[in-house]
GUSEVO-166775 format. One line per 2 residues: number of its first residue (from 0); their letters; for each residue x, y, z of C-alpha. Coordinates in steps of 0.1 Angstrom, whole numbers, plus 5000, padded with zeros to 4 digits. Layout:
BEGIN
NUM> A> X/Y/Z; ...
END
This chain:
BEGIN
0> XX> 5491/4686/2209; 5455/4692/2202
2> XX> 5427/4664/2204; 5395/4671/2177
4> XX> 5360/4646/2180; 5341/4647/2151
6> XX> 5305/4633/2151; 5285/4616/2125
8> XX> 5278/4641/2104; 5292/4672/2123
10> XX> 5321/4696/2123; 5353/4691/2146
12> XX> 5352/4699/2182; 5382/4705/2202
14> XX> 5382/4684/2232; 5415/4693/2246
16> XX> 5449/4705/2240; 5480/4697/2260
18> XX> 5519/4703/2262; 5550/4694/2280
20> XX> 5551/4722/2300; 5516/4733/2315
22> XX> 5485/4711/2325; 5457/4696/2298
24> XX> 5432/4725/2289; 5397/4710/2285
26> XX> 5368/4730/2261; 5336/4730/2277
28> XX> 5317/4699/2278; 5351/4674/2280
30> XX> 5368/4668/2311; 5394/4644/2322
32> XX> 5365/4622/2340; 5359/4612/2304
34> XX> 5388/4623/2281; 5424/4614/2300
36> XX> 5454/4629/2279; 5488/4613/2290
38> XX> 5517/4629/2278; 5550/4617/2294
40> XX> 5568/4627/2263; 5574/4658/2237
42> XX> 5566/4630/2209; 5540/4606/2221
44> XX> 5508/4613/2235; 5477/4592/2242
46> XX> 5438/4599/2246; 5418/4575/2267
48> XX> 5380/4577/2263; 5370/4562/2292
50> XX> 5329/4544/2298; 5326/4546/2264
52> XX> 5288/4550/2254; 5271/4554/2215
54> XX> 5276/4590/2223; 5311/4585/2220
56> XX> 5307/4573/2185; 5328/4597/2164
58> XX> 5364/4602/2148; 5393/4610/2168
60> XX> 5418/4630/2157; 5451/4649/2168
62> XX> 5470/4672/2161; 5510/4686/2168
64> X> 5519/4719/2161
END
């Protein structure tokens, strides 16, 4: 499962990708401080943005493959 912000105005960024069987990899500049991934299932997974700020404005999107 992959999880893509995409700013006003601005490309997608890849915030973090995640799977059943290793731990959350973060791209530089997210971390789980900010962008908590909980996956307790192959078919469910949620993204919690956490002290969300008017940085944080964007569209959130995921992603299965």
């Amino acid at each position: 499962m992959f999880w893509y912000q995409q700013p006003p105005r601005n490309g997608l960024k890849l915030i973090v990708s995640s799977s059943t069987w290793s731990h959350n990899s973060y791209e530089d500049g997210y971390s789980e401080a900010k962008f908590e991934v909980n996956r307790e299932y192959t078919d469910y997974t949620l993204m919690t943005i956490k002290n969300v700020t008017p940085k944080d404005e964007a569209t959130y999107f995921c992603a299965a493959s």
